[in-house]
N, C-alpha and C positions, 0 to 999 in steps of 0.2 A: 539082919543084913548090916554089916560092920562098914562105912567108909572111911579110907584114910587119908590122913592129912597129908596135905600135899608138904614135901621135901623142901626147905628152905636151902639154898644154898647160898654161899658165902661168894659175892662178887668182886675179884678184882682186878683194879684201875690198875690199866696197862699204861704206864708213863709213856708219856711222847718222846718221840725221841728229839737231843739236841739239834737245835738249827746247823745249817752247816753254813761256813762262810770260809771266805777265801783266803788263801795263803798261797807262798809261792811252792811249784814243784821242783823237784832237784834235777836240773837240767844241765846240760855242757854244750860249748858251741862246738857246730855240728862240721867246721871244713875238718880239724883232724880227723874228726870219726869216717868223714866221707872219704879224706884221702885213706886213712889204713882199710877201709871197707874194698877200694879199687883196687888195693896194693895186694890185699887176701885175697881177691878171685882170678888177679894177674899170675899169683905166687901158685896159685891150686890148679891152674892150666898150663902152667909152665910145668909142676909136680906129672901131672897127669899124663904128658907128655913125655916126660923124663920115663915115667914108668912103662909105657910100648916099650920102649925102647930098649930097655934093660931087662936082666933076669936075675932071679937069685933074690937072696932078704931082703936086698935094698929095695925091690919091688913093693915088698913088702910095708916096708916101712913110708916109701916112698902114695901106698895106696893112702894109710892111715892118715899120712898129714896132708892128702887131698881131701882125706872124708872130713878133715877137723876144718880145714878152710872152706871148704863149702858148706859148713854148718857155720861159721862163725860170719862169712860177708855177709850172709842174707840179714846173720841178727844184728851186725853192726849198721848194714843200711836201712836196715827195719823200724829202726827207732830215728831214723832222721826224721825232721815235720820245719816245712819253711812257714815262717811266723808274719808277716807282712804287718804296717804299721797301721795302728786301728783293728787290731785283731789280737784275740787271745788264743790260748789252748787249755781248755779244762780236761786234764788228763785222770781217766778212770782206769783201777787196775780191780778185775774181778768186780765190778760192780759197786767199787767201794773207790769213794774222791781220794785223791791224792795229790793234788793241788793244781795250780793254773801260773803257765808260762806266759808272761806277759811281753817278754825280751823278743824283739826285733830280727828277724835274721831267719838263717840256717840252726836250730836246735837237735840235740840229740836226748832222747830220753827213753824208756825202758822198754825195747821196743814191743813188749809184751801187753802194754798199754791200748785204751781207746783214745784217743785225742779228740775232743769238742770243739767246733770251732765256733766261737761265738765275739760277736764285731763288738767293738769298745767305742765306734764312731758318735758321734752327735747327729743326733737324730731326730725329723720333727714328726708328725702326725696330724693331720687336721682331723676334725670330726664332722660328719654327714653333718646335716642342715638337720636342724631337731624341731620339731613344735612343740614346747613346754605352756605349762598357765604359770603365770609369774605369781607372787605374794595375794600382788589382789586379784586370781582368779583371770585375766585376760590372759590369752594364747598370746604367745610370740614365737617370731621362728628367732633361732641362734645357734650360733656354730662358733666352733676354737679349735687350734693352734697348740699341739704342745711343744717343746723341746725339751728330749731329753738323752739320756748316756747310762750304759748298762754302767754300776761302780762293783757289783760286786758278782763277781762270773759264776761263783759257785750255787749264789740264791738264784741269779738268772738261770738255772741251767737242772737244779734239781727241788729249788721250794715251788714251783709253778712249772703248769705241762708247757707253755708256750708264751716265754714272756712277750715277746710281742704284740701279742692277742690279746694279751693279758689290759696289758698298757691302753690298749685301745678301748680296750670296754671300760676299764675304769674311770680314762678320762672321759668319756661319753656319761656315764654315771655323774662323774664331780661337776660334770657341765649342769647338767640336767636339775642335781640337786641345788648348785646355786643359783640356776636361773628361776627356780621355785620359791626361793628364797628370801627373794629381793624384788617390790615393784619393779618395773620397769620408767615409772617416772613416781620422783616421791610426792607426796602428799604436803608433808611436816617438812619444815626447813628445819635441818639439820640429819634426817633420815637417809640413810645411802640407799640409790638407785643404780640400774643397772647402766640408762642413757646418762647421770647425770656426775656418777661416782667409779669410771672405768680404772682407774691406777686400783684404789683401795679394792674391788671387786676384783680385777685379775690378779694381785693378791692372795687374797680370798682361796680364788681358784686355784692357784699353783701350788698354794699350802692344804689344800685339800686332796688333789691328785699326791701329791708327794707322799702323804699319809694312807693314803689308798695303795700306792705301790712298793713302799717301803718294803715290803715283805719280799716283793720278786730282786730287790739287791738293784732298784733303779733308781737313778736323779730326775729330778726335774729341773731344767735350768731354767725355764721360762714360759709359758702361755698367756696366749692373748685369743681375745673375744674376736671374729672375723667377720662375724654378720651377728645383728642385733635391730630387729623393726620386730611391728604388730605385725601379724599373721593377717592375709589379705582377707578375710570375712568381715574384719571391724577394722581394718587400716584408716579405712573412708571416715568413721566416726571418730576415731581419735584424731585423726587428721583435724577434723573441722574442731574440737576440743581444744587441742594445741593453737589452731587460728584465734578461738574466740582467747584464750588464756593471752595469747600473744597483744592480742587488741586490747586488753583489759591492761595489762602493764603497761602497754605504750601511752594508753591516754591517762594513767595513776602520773606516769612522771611528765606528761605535759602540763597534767593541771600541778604537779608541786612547779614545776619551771613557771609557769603563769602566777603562782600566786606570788611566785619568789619575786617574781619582774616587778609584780604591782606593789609590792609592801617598798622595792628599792625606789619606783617611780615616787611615791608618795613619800617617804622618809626625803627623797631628794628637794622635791618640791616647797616642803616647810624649812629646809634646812636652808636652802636659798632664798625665801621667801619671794620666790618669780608669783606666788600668787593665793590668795587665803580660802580655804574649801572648807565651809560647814560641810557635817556630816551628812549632809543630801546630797549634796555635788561631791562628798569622794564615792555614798555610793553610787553614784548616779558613771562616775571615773572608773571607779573597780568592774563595773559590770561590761562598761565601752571597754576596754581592757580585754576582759577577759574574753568578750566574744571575737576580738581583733584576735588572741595569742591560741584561744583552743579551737577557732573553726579549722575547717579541713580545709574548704575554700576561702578565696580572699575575699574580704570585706569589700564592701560598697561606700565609700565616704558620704558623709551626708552632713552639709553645711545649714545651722541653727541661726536664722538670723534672728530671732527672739533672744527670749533668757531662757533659763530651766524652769522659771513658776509662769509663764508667760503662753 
């Protein structure tokens, strides 16, 4: 029994095809075409008219240049397309780009043509309210804001099925991935966070989405972060984190203020010589001092008729 080798065959790579991008179509403003389009079907009712009426060649003759006018207004009005401002026309012929009308108005163009009508306006989008885990692992919910503007009609309209759809998942993507990206409160001074570093981080964000859509022929002109907390399961714990963190700073720069007070009391005091403190009566001064400047409540005076070794 003989088996045979299997048949190798030679594979090949079907090149991509060129991107296509925009240029302008060959267009003409559309009042003369509109007016000669009304003037041929004026001309081809008046003809048709003329032709009851009459007998002989001229009938004749008079049919053909009804048939040629009534073929020619439809094609001239055919290809009229009102162009309004914030709006293009990506005009297809046979399935194949042929460029985009950008011009303002009444246009005439071949009326054999598709016309695409796609908005040039400025545009925003917010994203759903998301639950991401940030850098270190904690959930937060956050949500953004883009702005943007189709730049190039012909990738908006043939490199992606639905730019708009498009835009939307992406920025929901670029959100998602830098809110993973970056705690939400840093650790290390100098570290960017997301509560602590908002300009550099929407940044961030906007040159990311722009990178993600660049291919659909879109701008981004701007996004911002619109909601940014811990996710309510651990809000309550970071909460009280933030208090203790808060508490711990506040009393760091009370006791440098108290120590600063008492180093100026005492410097003052030898400099005027109002009075001579061995080393037990300053500290015995530094210590009355500092419980007068770092209590929370107010001191009690308390009047020494003695001495200090007494």
């Amino acid at each position: 029994m003989t088996t045979q080798a299997p048949v190798q065959t030679e594979q090949h790579l079907v090149p991509a095809p060129p991107p296509v991008a925009e240029y302008a179509a060959r267009s003409t403003p559309g009042i003369k075409i509109l007016v000669g389009g009304i003037v041929a079907m004026i001309a081809a009712i008046v003809l048709l008219w003329l032709g009851s009426k009459h007998a002989g060649d001229a009938v004749a003759l008079d049919w053909v240049a009804t048939i040629v006018l009534i073929i020619a207004a439809p094609g001239l009005l055919g290809g009229l397309t009102s162009i309004t401002p914030g709006q293009a026309r990506v005009v297809q012929l046979f399935g194949r780009y042929r460029g985009t009308v950008r011009d303002s108005g009444l246009q005439w163009v071949n009326p054999l043509t598709r016309r695409i009508k796609v908005s040039t306006r400025i545009r925003n989008h917010e994203t759903a309210q998301a639950k991401v885990n940030d850098a270190d692992g904690n959930p937060i919910e956050i949500a953004a804001v883009v702005v943007w503007q189709v730049r190039d009609t012909a990738k908006a309209t043939y490199a992606v099925d639905d730019y708009t759809k498009f835009v939307a998942i992406q920025t929901e993507t670029a959100v998602r991935h830098v809110a993973s990206s970056y705690p939400y409160t840093s650790q290390k001074e100098g570290d960017l966070s997301l509560r602590e570093n908002a300009e550099e981080i929407t940044a961030k964000l906007s040159a990311e989405i722009a990178d993600r859509v660049r291919s659909a022929g879109v701008d981004i002109i701007e996004s911002r972060l619109t909601r940014l907390s811990y996710a309510a399961e651990i809000a309550q714990a970071m909460l009280r984190q933030q208090q203790a963190s808060a508490v711990v700073g506040a009393r760091q720069r009370i006791v440098e203020g108290a120590v600063g007070m008492v180093q100026l009391a005492l410097k003052r005091l030898e400099e005027e010589g109002v009075v001579e403190l061995d080393e037990e009566r300053k500290a015995a001064m530094v210590s009355n001092l500092l419980v007068v400047l770092c209590s929370e409540q107010a001191t009690q005076p308390i009047v020494n008729t003695g001495t200090l070794y007494q």
